[in-house]
N, C-alpha and C positions, 0 to 999 in steps of 0.2 A: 292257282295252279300255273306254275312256269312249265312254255313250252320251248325245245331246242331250235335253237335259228338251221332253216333248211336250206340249201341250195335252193332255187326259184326252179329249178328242172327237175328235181327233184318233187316239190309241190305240185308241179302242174301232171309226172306222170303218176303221182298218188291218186289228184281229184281225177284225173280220168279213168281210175279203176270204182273210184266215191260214187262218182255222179254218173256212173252206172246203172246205180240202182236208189236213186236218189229221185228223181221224178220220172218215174216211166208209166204215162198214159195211164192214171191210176192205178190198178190193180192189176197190168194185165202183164203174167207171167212174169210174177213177183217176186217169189219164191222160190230156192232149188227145184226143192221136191213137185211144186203144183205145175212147173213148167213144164213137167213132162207127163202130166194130165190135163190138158186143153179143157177135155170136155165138162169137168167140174171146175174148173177155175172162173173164179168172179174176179169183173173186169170193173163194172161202177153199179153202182148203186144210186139214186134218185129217189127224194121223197118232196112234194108238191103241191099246196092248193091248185084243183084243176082248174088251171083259165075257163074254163068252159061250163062248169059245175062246180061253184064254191061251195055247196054243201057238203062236196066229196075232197078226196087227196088222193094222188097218186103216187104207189108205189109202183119203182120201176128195179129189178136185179135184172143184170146183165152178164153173160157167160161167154165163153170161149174165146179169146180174144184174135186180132188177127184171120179172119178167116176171109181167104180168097173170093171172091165171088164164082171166077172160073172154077172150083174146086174137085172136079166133078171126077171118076163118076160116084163115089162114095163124099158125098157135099156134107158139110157140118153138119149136126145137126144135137140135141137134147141125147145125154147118153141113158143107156140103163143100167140098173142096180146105180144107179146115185138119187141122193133127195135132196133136191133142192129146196130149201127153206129159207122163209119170209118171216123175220121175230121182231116181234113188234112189243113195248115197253111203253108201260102207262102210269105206273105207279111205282113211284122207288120206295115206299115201305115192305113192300113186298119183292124175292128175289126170284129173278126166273122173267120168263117170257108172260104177257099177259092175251098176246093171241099169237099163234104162229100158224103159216099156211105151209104146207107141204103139198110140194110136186113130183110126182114119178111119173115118166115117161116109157114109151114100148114103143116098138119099131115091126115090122112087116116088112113082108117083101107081096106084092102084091104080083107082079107077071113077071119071076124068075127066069123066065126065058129070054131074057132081053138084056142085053148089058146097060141101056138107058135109066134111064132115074126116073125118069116121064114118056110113057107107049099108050097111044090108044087109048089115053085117060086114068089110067094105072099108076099107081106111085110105087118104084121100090124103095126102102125107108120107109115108108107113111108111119106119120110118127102123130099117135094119141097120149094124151096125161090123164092122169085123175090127181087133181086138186082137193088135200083132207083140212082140216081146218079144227085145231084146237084152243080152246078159252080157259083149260086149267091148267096150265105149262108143261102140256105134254102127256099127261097120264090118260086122257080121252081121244080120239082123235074123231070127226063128225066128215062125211064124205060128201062135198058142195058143188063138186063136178066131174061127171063122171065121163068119159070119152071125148075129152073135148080133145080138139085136131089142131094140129100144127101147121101151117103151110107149108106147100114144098119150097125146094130153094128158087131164088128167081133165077131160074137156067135161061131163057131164053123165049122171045116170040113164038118158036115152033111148040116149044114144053111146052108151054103156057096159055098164050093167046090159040094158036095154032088147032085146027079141028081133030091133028093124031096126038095132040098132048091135053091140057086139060079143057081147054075151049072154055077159058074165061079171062079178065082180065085180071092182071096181080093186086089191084089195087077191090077189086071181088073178093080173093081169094083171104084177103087178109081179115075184109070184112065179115067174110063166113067165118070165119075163126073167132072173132069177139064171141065170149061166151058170158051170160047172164047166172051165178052161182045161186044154187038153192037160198042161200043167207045173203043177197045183195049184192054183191059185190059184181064187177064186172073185169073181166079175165081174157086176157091175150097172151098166147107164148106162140112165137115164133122167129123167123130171124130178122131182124130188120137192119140198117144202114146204123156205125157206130156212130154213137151220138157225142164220141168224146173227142177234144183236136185238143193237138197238142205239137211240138217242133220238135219231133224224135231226135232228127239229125243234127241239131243246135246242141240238142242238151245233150244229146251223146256226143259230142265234142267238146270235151273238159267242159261242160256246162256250160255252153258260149249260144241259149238262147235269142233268137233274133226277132229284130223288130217287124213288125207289119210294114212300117213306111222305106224299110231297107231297098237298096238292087240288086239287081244279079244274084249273086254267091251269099250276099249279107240278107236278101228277104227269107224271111219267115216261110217255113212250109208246113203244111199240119200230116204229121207222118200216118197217122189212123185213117187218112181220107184217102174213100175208097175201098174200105175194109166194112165186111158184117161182122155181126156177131149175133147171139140168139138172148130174146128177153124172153123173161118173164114178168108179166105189166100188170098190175092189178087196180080200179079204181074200187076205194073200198068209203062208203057212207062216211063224216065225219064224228056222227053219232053211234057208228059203231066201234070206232077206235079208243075213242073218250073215254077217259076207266068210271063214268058214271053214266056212261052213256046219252050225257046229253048230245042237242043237234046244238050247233056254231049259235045259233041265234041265243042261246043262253051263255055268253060267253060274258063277263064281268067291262070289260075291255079288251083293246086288240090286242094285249099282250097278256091274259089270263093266263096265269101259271097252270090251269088245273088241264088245260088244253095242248101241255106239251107233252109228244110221242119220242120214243127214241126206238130207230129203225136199225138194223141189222140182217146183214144175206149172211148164208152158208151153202155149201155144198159138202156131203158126207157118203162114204162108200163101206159096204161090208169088209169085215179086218180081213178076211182072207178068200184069194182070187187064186184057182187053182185051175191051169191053163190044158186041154183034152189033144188028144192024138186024135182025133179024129174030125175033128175041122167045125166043130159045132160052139156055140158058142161058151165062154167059160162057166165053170163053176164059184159059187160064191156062199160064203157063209159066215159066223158070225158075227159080233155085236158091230154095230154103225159109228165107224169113226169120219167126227169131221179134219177134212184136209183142207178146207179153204173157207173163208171169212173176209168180210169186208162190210166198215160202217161210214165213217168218218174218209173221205178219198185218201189216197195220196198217204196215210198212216205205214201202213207197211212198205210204203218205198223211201218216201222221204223222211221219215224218223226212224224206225226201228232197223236195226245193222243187219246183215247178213245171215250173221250167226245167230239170231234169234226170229228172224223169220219165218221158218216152217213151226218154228213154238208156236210163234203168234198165231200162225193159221188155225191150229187145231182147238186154239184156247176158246175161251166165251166174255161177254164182257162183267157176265154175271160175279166171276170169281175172282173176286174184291182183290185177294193176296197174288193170285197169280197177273192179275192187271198193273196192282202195283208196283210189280217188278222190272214193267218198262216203262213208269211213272221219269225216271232219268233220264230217257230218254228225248222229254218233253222240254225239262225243265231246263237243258243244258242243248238244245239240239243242233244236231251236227253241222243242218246247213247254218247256224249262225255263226262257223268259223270263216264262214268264206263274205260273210257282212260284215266283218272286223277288219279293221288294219292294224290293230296289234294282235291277230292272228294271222290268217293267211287269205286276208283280202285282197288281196291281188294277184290272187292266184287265177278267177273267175272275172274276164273285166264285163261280163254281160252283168254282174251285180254289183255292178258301181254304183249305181242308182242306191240299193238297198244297205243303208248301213244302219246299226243300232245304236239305240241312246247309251253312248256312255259317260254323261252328264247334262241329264233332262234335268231343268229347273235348277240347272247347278251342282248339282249332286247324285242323284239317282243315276247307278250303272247297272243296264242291265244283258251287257254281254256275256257271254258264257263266262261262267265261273264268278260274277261277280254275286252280290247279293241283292240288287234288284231294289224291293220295298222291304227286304228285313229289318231295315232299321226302324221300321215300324214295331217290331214284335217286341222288344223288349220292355216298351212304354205303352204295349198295347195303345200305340197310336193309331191306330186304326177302328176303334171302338166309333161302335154306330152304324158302322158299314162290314161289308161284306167281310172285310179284313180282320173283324172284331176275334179276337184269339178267344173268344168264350161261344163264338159261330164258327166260322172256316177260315179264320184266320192261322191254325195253326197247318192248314190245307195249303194255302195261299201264300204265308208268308215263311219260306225258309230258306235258311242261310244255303250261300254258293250255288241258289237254284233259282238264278231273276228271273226265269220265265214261269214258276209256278204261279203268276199273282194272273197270268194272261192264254199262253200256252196249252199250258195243263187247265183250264177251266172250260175252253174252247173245243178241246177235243174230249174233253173225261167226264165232263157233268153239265156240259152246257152254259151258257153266259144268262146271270140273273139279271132283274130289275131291280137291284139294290146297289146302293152305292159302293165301291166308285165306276160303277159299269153303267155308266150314262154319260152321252156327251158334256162336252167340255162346256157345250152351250148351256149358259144361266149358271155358271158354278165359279164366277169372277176371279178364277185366278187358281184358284184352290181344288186340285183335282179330286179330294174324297168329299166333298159337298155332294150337295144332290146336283143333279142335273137334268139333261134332257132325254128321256127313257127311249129308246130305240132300238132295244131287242130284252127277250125272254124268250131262252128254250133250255131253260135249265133245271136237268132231272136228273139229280146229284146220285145216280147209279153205281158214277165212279169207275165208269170202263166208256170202251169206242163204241159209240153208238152214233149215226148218222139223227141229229134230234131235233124236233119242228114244230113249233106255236102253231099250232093251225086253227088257233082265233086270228092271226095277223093278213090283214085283208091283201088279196092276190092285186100285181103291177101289169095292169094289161099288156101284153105283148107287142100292142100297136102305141104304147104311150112312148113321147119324146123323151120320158124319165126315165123309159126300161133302160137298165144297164147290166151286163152279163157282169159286173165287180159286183154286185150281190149288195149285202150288207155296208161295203167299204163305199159305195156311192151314196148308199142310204147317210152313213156317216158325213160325207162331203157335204151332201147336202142340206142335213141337221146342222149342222157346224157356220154354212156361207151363204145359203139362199134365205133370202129374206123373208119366204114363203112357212119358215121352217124355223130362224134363228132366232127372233127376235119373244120369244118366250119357252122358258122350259117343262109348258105343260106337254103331258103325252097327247100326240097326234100321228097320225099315219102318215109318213115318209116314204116316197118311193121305192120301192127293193128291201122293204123291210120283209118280205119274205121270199130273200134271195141268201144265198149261202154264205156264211154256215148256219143261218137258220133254215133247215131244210139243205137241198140243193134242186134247182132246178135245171132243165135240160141244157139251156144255156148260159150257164154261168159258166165263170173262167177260173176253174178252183184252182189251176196251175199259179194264174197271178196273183190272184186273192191270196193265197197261203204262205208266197214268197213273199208279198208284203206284209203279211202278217207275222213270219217269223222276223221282219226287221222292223218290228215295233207300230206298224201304222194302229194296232189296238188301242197300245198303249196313249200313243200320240190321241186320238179322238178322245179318249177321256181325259187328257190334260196334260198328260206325260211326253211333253214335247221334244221336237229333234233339238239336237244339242244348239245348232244357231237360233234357237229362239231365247232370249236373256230378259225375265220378267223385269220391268221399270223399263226395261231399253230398246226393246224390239220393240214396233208397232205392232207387228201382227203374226197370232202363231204360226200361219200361214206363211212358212220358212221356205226359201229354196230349197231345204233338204225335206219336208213335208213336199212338197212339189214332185219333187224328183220321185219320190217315192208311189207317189198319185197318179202318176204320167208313166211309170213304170209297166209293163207288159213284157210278158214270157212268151210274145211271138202269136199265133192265131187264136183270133177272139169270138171264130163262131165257126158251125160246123159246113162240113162239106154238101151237106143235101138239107135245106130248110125242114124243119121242122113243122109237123102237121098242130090243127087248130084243136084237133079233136082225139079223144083216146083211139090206139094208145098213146100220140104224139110223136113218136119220133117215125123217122123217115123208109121208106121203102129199101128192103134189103139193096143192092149195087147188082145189077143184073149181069151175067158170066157173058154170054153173048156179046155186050157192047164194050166187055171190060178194054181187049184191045185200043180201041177209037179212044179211050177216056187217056189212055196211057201219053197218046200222041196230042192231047190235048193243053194248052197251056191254061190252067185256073186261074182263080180272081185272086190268089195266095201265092201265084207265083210259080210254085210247081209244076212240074211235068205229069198232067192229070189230074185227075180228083185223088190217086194215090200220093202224092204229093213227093214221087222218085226221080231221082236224075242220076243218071250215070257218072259214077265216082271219076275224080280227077284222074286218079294214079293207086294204085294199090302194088302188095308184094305178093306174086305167084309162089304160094305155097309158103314152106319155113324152110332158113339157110338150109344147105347139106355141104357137109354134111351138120348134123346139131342133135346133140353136144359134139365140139368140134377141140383137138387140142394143137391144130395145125391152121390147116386153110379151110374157109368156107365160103360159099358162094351164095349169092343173095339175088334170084330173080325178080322183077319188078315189070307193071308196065304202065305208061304212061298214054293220056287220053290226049293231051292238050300241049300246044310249043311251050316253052317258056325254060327255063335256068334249071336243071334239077339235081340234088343235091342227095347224097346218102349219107347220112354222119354215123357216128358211135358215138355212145354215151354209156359210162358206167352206173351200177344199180341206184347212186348218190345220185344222179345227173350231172354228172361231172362230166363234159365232152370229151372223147380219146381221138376220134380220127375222122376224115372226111375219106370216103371208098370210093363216091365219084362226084361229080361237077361238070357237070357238061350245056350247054344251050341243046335240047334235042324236040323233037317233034313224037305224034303219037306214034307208039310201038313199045314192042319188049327190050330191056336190058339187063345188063347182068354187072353185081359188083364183088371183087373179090376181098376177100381181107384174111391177111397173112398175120395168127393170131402167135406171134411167135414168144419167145420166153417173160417178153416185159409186158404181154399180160398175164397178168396173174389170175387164179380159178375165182367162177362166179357167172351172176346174168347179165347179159351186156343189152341193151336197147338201139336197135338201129335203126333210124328216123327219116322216112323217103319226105322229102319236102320238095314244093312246085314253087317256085319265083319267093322264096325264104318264107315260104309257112307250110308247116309238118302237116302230111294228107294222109299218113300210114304210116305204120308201126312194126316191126316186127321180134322177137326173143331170141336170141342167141346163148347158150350154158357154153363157156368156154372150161375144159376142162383139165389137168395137168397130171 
């Protein structure tokens, strides 16, 4: 597929409308439609051997994203009339969910006579679940907890600690809410501290994620910190998830296929909400549609477009043909245009680092559009392995779609222990050999499922090997420690059940996934960066494998440590000290634990007039001294004019532009930049 050569201003104002919705903090307000339903929107998802309890795993769904801690006096909280649900997948010969937990929530007002959320020990909100719990895919449903309690929000000392509010500690209060399920299982909903970081403000600038080791303006800041949101956390037996229900001790090895789960959240509301004149609360009725979904992170933002988005939400992973349909979306995917330089790599210079093979081992291109490993398919060269066209080879290997052999297995059915999905380690050269086995969680369902070995033994938290790269260190280290290389029998490697086997609370799925759409997959099983030249390099271990290793999307751990013990993650952000947090400078750089700083220079409002077919005028203000500049640029990015230029200091300005006959009709872009780099944006319709 030829692409048209573009203006370079042109590129960069496309990817800034791309990488909009391209990595945004997983899940959170993904989608048109979900964004303007907070309270059923899924933010992440987590599935986990428990540090703590390996006989168990932890599911963790996460909702409403964004949410203040000061939020008061109607603070987040679990909405009603939505179900939240927990589907869990054990067995792909069968279609459908093999246990699903479903949660509904109710609210109270406990002392209406108070504008407070916490009086005298009273909760208004108090918000209880009942927890149902089905094993035949829905047609039963069995009731495992009944009134379990939420915590209030962490408002404050007085709420809280305080003898006129609840008169206990929050770190009490959360404990009273772990709940013990008639069936095992151990159950926490409530709000706690996001457990996801991420450099909002990097990657909402044309994609121009920053490094941790950066200064000033260039470090990393993790935009979620300092935000809650509300889980639902379940640790649930390992021998209850097991579709044979054994416990882990019968597991074959640490990568037993019969031990892999594939997890998926939803949130679903009744089709129709019909709103009362009289101030009570609404009416609702018929059938239960889902509006939001999440299994695999980062799916619905960084693969799937726009316009398929709100489909996605509502779909299931069960429905093979409608799954299918954004199977292209994998195999071709978008962010790999921007890791190309014969597309528009250089559009994004934070992805320099990340570029793909397009001639590993001399031949193999597997950039968008190219054909990858097809050229296996015709000679069934791939026979013996995973590739073999009489297995999944006909899955795996197809023309003008390189990423179905790595991509699309990754996120659609999980990555096997069959060849060529073993490191490169003990396979002399030859990447479809066998090699060195280093993950299994593959449960060829054929749709997004977050999916997890949970025979593969847990990375203690406190070990010098934990690393938040998940799997991608596991790799490094099958591959170069000598602890690990020097035989390709299976053995337990650090982080082998770290993401995408599983995900756990601290892994850094933003980097892991950007290196994984620019080949580091491929690369560990043999599929080397293009400077690696078999007979002539010494070692695969290439500058451009380097670079891609070394690579980081900006902050690597969360805002508030993470607890030892269920449910694990952190204490909601308390509203009371939020102020103090704001004026604080973090270990990330930031301004706070919210990780905000007051914008350089922004534009007051939109020109006026606009649409304009004369003069318009363009307010702006500026925070900081330096050179400031206001240009035009037509829809191409073609520049037309500079409106002002001046050295000024902080305040407002104003520029005019006389939009007189020799322009012609259309949208014009007008560009505020501080000392020659653009800090705001604004639209202008010239009209004739």
């Amino acid at each position: 597929m030829k692409f048209p050569k573009l203006h370079l201003a042109t590129l960069m104002f496309g990817v800034a409308v791309l990488v909009a919705g391209i990595v945004y903090a997983s899940s959170h307000r993904e989608a048109p439609l979900i964004s303007s339903d907070p309270l059923a929107d899924n933010t992440d998802l987590y599935a986990f051997r428990c540090p703590d309890d390996t006989n168990s795993v932890a599911i963790i769904a996460n909702y409403i994203p964004f949410e203040l801690p000061e939020g008061g006096p109607n603070y987040a909280s679990f909405g009603e009339n939505i179900r939240y649900e927990i589907h869990v997948d054990n067995d792909a010969t069968k279609n459908g969910d093999e246990i699903t937990y479903r949660f509904t929530f109710t609210k109270m007002n406990e002392d209406p006579t108070t504008f407070f959320n916490i009086r005298l020990g009273k909760e208004n909100l108090k918000t209880s679940y009942m927890c149902e719990r089905s094993v035949d895919g829905g047609q039963t449903w069995e009731t495992i907890v009944t009134n379990g309690m939420v915590p209030p929000p962490n408002i404050g000392p007085r709420s809280i600690e305080g003898g006129a509010g609840k008169n206990k500690s929050y770190d009490v209060l959360m404990k009273d809410a772990i709940t013990k399920a008639t069936t095992g299982e151990t159950v926490f909903c409530g709000p706690v501290d996001d457990p996801f970081f991420v450099d909002l403000g990097g990657i909402f600038d044309l994609g121009q994620t920053r490094k941790r080791d950066g200064t000033g303006a260039d470090k990393a800041r993790d935009g979620v910190a300092g935000f809650n949101c509300h889980t639902i956390a379940i640790k649930v037996p390992i021998a209850t998830l097991q579709k044979d229900k054994k416990p882990v001790t019968m597991a074959k090895n640490i990568l037993d296929g019969d031990f892999v789960i594939g997890v998926w959240a939803s949130a679903s509301r009744p089709k129709i909400t019909t709103l009362r004149t009289d101030g009570m609360k609404p009416d609702v009725s018929g059938e239960w549609i889902q509006i939001s979904r999440i299994g695999m992170p980062l799916t619905n933002e960084a693969v799937i477009p726009i316009g398929d988005k709100d489909r996605w939400n509502s779909g299931s992973p069960y429905d093979t043909q409608r799954e299918l349909s954004y199977a292209k979306y994998f195999v071709n995917p978008e962010l790999g245009l921007y890791m190309d330089d014969s597309k528009f790599g250089g559009a994004v210079p934070a992805l320099s680092a990340l570029r793909i093979q397009s001639k590993s081992l001399g031949s193999f291109d597997f950039r968008n559009g190219a054909d990858g490993l097809y050229g296996l398919y015709a000679t069934n060269g791939g026979a013996g392995t995973a590739l073999d066209t009489n297995s999944f080879g006909k899955i795996l290997l197809q023309k003008g779609a390189p990423r179905s052999c790595d991509l699309l297995p990754i996120f659609y059915t999980g990555v096997p222990n069959l060849k060529p999905y073993q490191l490169a380690t003990g396979k002399k050269g030859n990447p479809l050999a066998e090699g060195k086995p280093f993950i299994n969680n593959f449960l060829p369902s054929l749709g997004d499922m977050l999916r997890l070995n949970m025979a593969t033994p847990v990375t203690p938290r406190n070990s010098k090997d934990f690393s938040t790269l998940g799997i991608i260190q596991c790799a490094a280290l099958g591959l170069t420690d000598p602890r690990f290389n020097t035989t390709s029998d299976l053995q337990w490697i650090p982080n082998m059940d770290g993401f995408p086997n599983g995900r756990r609370l601290e892994d850094d799925v933003t980097t892991i996934e950007l290196q994984a759409v620019s080949g580091v997959a491929l690369a560990a099983i043999g599929l080397w960066y293009d400077d690696y030249v078999p007979g002539q390099t010494a070692s695969p271990v290439t500058p451009n494998l380097v670079k891609v290793l070394s690579y980081n999307a900006g902050p690597d751990h969360n805002d508030m440590p993470f607890t030892a013990t269920f449910p694990y993650q952190a204490q909601p952000h308390r509203g009371y000290d939020y102020t103090k947090m704001i004026t604080k400078v973090d270990d990330d750089g930031g301004i706070g634990a919210i990780g905000l700083s007051a914008p350089r220079g922004f534009f007051i409002g939109s020109a006026s007039p606009n649409p304009t077919g004369n003069n318009s005028t363009l307010k702006f203000h500026i925070a900081e001294s330096g050179r400031v500049q206001v240009k035009i640029f037509d829809a191409q990015g073609n520049y037309i004019t500079t409106l002002f230029d001046e050295l000024t200091g902080n305040g407002e300005y104003s520029a005019s532009w006389s939009t007189d006959n020799s322009i012609s009709s259309g949208a014009y872009l007008a560009s505020l930049q501080l000392n020659g780099q653009p800090i705001a944006s604004s639209k202008i319709i010239v009209t004739r």
